[in-house]
TIVO-2410 file (N, C-alpha, C; in nm, 3 decimals):
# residues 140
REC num residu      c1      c2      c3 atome chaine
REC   1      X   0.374   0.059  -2.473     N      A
REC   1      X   0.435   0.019  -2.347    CA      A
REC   1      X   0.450  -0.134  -2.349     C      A
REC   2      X   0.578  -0.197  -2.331     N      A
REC   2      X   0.596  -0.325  -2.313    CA      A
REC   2      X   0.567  -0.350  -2.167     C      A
REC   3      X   0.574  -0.515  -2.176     N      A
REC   3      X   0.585  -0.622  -2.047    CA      A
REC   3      X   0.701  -0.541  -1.958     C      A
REC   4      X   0.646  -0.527  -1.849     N      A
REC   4      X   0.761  -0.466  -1.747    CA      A
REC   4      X   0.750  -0.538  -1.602     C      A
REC   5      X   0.886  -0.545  -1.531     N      A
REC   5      X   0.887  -0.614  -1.409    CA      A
REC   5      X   0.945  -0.475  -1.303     C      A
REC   6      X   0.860  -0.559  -1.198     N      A
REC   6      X   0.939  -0.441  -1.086    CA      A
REC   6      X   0.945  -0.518  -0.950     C      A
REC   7      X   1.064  -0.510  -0.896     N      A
REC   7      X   1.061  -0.612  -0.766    CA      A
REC   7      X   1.094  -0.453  -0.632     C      A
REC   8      X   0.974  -0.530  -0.529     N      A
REC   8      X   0.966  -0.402  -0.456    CA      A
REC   8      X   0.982  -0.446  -0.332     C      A
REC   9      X   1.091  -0.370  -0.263     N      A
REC   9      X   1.091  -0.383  -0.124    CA      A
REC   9      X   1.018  -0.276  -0.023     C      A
REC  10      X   0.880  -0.394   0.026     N      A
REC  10      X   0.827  -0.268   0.111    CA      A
REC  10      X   0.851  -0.273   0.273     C      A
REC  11      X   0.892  -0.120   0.324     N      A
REC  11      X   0.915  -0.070   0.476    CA      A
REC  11      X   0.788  -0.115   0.540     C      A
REC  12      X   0.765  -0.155   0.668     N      A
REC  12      X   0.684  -0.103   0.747    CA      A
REC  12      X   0.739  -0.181   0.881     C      A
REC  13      X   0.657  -0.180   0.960     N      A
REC  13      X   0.520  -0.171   0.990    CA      A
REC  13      X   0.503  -0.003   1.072     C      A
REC  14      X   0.477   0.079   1.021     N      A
REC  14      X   0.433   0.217   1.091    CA      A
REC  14      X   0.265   0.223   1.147     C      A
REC  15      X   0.298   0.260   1.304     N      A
REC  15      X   0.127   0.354   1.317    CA      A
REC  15      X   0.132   0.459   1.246     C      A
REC  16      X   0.024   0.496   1.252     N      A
REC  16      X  -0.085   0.642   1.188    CA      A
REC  16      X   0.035   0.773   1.304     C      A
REC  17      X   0.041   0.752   1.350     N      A
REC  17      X   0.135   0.833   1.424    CA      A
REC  17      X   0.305   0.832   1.423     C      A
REC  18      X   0.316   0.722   1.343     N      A
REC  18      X   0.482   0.748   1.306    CA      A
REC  18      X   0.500   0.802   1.176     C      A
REC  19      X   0.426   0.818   1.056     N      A
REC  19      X   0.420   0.849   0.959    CA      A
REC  19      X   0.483   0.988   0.932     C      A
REC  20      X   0.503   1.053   1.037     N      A
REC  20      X   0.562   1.190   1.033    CA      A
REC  20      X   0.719   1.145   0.980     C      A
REC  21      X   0.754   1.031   0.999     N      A
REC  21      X   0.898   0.981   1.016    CA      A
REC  21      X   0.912   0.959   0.825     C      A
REC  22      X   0.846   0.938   0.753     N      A
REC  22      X   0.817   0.837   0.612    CA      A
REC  22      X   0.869   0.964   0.513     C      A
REC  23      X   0.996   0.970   0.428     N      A
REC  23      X   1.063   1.035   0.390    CA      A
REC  23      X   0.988   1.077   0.236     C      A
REC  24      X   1.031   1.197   0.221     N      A
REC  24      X   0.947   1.207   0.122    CA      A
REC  24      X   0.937   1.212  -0.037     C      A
REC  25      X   1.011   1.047  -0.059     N      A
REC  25      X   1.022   1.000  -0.192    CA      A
REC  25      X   0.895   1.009  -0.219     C      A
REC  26      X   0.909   0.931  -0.371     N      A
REC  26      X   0.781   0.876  -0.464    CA      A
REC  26      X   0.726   0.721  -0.423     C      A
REC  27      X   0.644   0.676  -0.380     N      A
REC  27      X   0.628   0.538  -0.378    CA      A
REC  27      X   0.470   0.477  -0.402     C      A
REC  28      X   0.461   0.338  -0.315     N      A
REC  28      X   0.352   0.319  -0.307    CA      A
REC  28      X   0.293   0.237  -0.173     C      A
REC  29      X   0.203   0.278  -0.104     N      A
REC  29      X   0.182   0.230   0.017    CA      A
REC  29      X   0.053   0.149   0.052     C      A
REC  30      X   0.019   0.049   0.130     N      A
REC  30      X  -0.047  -0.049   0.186    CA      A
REC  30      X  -0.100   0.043   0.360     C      A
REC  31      X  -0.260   0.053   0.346     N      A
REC  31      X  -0.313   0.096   0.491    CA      A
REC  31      X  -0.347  -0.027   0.539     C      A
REC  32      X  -0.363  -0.073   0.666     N      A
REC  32      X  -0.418  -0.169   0.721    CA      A
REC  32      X  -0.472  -0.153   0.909     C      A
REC  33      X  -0.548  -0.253   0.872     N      A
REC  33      X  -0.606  -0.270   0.993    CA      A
REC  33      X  -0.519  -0.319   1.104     C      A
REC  34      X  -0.487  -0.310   1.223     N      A
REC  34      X  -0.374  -0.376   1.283    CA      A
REC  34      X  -0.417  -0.346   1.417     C      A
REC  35      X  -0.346  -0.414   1.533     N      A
REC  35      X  -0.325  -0.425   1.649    CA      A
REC  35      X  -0.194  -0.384   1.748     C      A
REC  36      X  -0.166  -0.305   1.785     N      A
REC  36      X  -0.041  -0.253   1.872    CA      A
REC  36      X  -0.026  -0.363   2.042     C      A
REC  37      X   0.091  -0.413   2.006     N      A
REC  37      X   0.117  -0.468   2.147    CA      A
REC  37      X   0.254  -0.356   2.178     C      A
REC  38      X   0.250  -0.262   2.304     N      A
REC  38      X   0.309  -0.215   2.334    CA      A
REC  38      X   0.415  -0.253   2.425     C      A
REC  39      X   0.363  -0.362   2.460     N      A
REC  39      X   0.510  -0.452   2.515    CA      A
REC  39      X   0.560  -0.480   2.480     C      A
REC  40      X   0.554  -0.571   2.332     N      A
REC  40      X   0.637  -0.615   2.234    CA      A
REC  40      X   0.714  -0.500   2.119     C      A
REC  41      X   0.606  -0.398   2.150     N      A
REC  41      X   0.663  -0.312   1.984    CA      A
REC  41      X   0.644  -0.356   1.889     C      A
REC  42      X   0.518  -0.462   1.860     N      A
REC  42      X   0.500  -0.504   1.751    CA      A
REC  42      X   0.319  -0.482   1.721     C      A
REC  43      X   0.323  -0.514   1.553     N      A
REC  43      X   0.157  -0.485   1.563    CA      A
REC  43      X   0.132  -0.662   1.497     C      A
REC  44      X   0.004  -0.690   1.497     N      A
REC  44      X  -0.092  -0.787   1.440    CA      A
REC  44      X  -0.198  -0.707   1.339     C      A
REC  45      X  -0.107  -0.752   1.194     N      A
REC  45      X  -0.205  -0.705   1.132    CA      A
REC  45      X  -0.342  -0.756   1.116     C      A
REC  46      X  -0.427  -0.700   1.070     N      A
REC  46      X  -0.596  -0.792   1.015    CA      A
REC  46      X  -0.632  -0.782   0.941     C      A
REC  47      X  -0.635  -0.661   0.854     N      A
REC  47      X  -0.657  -0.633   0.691    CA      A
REC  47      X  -0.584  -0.550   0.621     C      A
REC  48      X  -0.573  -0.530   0.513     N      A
REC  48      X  -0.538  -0.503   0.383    CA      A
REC  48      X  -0.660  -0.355   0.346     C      A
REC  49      X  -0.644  -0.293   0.354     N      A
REC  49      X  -0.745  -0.134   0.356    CA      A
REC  49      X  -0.761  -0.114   0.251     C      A
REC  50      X  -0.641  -0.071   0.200     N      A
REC  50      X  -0.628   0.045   0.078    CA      A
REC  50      X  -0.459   0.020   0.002     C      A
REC  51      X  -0.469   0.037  -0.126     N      A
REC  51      X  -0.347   0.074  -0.185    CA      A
REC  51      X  -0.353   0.219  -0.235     C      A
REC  52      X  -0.247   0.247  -0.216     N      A
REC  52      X  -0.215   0.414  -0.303    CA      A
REC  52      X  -0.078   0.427  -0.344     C      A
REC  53      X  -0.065   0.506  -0.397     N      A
REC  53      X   0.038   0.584  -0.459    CA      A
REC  53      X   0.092   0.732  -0.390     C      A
REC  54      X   0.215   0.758  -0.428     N      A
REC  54      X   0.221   0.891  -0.418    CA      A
REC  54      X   0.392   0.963  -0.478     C      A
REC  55      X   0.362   1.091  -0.520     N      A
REC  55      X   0.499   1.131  -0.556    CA      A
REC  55      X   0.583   1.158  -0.458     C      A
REC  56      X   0.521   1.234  -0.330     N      A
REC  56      X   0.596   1.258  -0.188    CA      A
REC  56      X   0.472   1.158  -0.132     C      A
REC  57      X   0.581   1.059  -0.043     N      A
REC  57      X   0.458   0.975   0.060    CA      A
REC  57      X   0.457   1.044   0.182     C      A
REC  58      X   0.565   1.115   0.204     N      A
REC  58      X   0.531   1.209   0.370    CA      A
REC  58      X   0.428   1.240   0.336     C      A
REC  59      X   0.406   1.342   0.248     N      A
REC  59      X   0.336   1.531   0.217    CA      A
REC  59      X   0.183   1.410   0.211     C      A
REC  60      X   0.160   1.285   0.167     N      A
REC  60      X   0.054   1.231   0.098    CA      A
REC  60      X  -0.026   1.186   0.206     C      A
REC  61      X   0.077   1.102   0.262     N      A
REC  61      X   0.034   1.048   0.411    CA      A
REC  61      X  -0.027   1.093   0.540     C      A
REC  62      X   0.061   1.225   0.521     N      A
REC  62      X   0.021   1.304   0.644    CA      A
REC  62      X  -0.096   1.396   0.594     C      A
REC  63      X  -0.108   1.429   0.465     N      A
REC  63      X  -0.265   1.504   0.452    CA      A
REC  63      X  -0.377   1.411   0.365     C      A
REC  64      X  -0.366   1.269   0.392     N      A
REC  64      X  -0.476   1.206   0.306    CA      A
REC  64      X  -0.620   1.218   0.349     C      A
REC  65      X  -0.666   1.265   0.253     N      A
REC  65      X  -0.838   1.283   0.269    CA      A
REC  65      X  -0.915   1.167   0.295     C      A
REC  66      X  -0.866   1.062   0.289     N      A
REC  66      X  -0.923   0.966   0.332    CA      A
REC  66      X  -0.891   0.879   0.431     C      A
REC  67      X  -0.840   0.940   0.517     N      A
REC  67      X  -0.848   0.928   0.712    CA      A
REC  67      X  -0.960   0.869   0.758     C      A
REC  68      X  -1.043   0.931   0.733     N      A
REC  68      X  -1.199   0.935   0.798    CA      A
REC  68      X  -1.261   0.754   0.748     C      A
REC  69      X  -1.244   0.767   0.597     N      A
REC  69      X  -1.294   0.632   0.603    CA      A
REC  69      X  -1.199   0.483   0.616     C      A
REC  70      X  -1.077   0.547   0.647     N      A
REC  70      X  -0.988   0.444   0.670    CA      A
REC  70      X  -1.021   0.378   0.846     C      A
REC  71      X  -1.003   0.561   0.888     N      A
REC  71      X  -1.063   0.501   1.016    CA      A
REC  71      X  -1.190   0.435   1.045     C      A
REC  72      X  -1.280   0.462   0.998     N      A
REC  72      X  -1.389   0.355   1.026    CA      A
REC  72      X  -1.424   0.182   0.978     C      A
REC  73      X  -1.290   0.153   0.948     N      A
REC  73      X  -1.300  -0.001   0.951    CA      A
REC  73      X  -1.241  -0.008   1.038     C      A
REC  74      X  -1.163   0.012   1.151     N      A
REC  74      X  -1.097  -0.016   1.253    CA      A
REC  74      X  -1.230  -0.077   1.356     C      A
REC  75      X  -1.182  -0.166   1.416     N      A
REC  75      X  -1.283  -0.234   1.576    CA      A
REC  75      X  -1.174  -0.182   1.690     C      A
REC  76      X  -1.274  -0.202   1.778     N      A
REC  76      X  -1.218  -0.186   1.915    CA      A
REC  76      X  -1.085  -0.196   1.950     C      A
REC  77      X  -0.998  -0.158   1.965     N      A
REC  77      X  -0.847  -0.171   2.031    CA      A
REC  77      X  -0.768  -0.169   1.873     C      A
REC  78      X  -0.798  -0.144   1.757     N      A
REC  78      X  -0.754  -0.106   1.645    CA      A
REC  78      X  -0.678  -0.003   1.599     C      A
REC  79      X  -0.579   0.024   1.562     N      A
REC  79      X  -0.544   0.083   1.467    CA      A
REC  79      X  -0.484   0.098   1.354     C      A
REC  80      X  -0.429   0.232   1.303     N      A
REC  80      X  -0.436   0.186   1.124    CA      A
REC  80      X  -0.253   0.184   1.157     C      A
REC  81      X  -0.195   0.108   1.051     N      A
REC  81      X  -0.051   0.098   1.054    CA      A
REC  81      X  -0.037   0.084   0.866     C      A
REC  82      X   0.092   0.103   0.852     N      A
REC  82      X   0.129   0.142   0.729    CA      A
REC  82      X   0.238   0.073   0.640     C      A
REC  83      X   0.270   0.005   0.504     N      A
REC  83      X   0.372  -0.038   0.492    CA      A
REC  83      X   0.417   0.055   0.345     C      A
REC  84      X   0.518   0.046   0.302     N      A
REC  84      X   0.537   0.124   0.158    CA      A
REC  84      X   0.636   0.097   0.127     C      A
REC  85      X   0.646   0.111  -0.051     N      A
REC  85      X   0.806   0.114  -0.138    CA      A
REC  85      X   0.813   0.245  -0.192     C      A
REC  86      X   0.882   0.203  -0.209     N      A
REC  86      X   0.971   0.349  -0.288    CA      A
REC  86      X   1.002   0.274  -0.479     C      A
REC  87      X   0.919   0.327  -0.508     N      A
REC  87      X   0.849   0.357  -0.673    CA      A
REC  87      X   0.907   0.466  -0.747     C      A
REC  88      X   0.987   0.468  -0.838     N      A
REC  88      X   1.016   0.592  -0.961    CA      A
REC  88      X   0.874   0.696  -0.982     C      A
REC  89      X   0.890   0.795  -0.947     N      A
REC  89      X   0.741   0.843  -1.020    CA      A
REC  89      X   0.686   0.822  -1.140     C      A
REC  90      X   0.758   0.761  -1.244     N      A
REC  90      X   0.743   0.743  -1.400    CA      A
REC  90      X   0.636   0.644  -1.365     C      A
REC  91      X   0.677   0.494  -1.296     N      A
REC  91      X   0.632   0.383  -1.236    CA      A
REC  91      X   0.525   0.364  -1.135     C      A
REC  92      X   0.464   0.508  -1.068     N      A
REC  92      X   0.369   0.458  -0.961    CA      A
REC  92      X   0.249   0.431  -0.981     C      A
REC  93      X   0.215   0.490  -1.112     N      A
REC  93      X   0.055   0.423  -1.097    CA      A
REC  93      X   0.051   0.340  -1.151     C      A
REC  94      X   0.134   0.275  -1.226     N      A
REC  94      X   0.154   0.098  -1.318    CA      A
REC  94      X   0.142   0.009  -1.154     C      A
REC  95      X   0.239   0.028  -1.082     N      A
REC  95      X   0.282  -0.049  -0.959    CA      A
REC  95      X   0.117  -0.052  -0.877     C      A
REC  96      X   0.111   0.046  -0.831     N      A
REC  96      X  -0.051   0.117  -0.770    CA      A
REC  96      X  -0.111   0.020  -0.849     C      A
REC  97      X  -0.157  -0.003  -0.981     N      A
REC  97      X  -0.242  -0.045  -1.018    CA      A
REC  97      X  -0.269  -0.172  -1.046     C      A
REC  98      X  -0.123  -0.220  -1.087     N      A
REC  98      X  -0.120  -0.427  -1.044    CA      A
REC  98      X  -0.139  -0.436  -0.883     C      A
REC  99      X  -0.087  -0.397  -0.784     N      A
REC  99      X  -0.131  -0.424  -0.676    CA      A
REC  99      X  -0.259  -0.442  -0.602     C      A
REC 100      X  -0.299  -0.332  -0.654     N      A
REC 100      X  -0.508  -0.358  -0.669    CA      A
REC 100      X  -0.565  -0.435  -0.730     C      A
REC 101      X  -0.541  -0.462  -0.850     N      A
REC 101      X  -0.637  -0.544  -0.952    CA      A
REC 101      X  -0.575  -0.660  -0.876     C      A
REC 102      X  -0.464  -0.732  -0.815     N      A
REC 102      X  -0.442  -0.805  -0.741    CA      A
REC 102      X  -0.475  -0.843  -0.657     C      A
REC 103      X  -0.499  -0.746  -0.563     N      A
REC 103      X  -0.497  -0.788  -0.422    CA      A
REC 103      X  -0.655  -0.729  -0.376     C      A
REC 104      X  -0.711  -0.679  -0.464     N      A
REC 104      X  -0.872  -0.599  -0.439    CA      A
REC 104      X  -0.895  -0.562  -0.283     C      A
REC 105      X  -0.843  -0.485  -0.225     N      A
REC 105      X  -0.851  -0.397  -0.095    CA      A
REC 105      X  -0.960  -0.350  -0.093     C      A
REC 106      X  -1.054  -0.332  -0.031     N      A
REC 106      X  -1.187  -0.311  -0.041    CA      A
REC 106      X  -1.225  -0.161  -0.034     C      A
REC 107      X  -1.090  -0.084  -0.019     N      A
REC 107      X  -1.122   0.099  -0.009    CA      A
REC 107      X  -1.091   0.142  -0.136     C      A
REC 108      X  -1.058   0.070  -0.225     N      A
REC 108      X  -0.996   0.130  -0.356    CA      A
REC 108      X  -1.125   0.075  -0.447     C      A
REC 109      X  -1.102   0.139  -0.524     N      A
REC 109      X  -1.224   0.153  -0.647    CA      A
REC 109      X  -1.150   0.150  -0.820     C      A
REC 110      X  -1.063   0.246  -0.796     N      A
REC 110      X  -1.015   0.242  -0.937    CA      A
REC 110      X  -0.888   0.124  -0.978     C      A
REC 111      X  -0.926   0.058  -1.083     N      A
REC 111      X  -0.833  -0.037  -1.109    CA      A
REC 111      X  -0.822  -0.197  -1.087     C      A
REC 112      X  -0.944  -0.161  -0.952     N      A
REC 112      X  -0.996  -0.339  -0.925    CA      A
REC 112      X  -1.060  -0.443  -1.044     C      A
REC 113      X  -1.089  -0.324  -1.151     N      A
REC 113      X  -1.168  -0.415  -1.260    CA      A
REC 113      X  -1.147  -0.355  -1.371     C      A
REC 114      X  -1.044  -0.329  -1.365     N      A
REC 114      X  -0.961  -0.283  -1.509    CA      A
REC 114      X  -0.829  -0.290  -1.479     C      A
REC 115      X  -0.744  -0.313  -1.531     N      A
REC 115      X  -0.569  -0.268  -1.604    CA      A
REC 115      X  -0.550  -0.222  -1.732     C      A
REC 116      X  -0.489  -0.049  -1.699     N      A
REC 116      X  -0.473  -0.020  -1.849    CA      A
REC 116      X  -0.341   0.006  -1.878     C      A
REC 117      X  -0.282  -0.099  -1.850     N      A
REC 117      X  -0.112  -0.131  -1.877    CA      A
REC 117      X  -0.090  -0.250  -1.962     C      A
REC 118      X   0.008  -0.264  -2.015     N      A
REC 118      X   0.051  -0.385  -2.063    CA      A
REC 118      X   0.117  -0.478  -1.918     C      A
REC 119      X   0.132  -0.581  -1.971     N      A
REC 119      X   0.177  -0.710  -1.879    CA      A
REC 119      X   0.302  -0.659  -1.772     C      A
REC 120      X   0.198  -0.646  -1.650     N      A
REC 120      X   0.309  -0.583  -1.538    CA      A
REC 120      X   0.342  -0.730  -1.429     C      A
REC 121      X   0.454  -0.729  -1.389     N      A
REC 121      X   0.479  -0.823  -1.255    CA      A
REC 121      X   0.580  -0.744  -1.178     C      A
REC 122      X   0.516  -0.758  -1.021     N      A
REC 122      X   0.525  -0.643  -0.896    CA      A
REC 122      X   0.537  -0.797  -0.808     C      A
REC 123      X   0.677  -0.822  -0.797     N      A
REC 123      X   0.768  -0.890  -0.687    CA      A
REC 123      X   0.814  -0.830  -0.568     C      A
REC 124      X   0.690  -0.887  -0.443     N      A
REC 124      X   0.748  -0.766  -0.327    CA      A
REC 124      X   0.774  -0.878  -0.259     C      A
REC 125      X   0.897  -0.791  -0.189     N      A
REC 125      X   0.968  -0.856  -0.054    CA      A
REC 125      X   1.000  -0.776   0.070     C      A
REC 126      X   1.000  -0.786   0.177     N      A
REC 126      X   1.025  -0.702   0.310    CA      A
REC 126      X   0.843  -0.761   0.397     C      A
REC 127      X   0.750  -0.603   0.424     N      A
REC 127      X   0.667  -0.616   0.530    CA      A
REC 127      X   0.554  -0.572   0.434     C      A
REC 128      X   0.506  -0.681   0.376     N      A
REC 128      X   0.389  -0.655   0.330    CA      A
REC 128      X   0.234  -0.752   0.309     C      A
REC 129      X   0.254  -0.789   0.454     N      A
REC 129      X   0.165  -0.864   0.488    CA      A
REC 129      X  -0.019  -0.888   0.409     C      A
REC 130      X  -0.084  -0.974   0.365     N      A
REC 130      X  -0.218  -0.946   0.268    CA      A
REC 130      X  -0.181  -0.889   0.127     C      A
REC 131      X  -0.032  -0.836   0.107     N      A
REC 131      X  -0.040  -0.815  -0.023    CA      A
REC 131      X   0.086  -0.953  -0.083     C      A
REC 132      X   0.008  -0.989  -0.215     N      A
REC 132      X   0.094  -1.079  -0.264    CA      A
REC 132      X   0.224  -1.082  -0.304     C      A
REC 133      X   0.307  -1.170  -0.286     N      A
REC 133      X   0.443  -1.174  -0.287    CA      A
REC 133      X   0.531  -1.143  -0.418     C      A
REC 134      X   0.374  -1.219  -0.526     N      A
REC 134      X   0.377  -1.177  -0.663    CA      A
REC 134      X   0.275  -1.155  -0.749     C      A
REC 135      X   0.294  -1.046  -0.812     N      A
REC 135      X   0.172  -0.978  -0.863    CA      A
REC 135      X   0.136  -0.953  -1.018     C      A
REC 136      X   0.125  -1.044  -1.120     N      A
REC 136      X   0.101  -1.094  -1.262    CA      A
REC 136      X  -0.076  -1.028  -1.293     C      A
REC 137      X  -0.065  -0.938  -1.344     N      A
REC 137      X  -0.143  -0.860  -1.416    CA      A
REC 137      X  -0.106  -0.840  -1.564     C      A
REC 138      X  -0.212  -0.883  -1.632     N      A
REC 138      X  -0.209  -0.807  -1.778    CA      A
REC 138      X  -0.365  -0.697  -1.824     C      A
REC 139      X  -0.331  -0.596  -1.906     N      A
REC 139      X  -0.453  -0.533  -1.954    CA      A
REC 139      X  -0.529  -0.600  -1.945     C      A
REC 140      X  -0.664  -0.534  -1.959     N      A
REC 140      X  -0.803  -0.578  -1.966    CA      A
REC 140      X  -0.878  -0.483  -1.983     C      A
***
C-alpha cells in the first residue's frame, strides 16, 4: 500500500435525534459533546468523543452499542451531536484510523497508538470542529 491522500468534507452538526435523517452511505463520523440553543438552531460544541467508521452510517448510527458510554460524558444541559464524511468503503478504516491516531478522542482505543497503514493525509473541510483540518500519519 502506497502514500495516499484523502480530502474530506464533513456534514454536521446533527443531534442524537436527527440521525434518523443520515443517509445510508459508507463513511466516517465524529460524536461530540455539545450544547443545543434552541433559539438559535445552533449547538456549542465541547468535545471530540469518539471517531468511527461505518459501511451504512444510518443502519450504524442508529444501532451503536456504544450509546450508553457516549452518553455518560455528557454534563448537565448536554447533548451528543454528530458530524460525518462520506468515505469509499475500500477507504474507511485507513481514514478512521489517521483521524484517531491524530486527534486521540478519548472513547476510542484502537489505533491511538498504532497505524498500520502506510503514509496517510486526511484534509477535512466543512463541520468538524476538535478534529484537525489536517491529518499526517505514517505507520508505526
Amino acid at each position: 500500500m502506497a502514500e495516499k491522500q484523502f480530502n474530506q468534507e464533513f456534514k454536521g452538526y446533527r443531534l442524537q435525534r436527527g440521525i434518523k435523517s443520515i443517509s445510508a452511505n459508507s463513511g466516517v463520523y465524529g460524536i461530540y459533546r455539545c450544547v443545543y440553543n434552541e433559539d438559535k438552531d445552533s449547538v456549542n460544541l465541547k468535545q471530540l468523543i469518539y471517531i468511527g467508521k461505518a459501511d451504512d452510517l444510518y443502519e450504524r448510527l442508529n444501532k451503536h452499542e456504544k450509546w450508553n458510554d457516549f452518553l455518560s460524558y455528557l454534563k448537565k444541559e448536554e447533548q451528543i451531536c454528530i458530524c460525518y464524511t462520506f468515505v469509499d468503503k475500500q477507504y474507511n478504516e485507513r481514514v478512521e484510523a489517521a483521524l484517531i491516531n491524530s486527534n486521540q478522542p478519548p472513547e476510542n482505543t484502537e489505533f491511538k497508538n498504532a497505524f498500520p497503514f502506510d503514509k496517510t493525509i486526511v484534509n477535512c473541510t466543512g463541520n468538524h470542529k476538535f478534529i484537525r483540518t489536517s491529518n499526517i500519519v505514517e505507520r508505526n
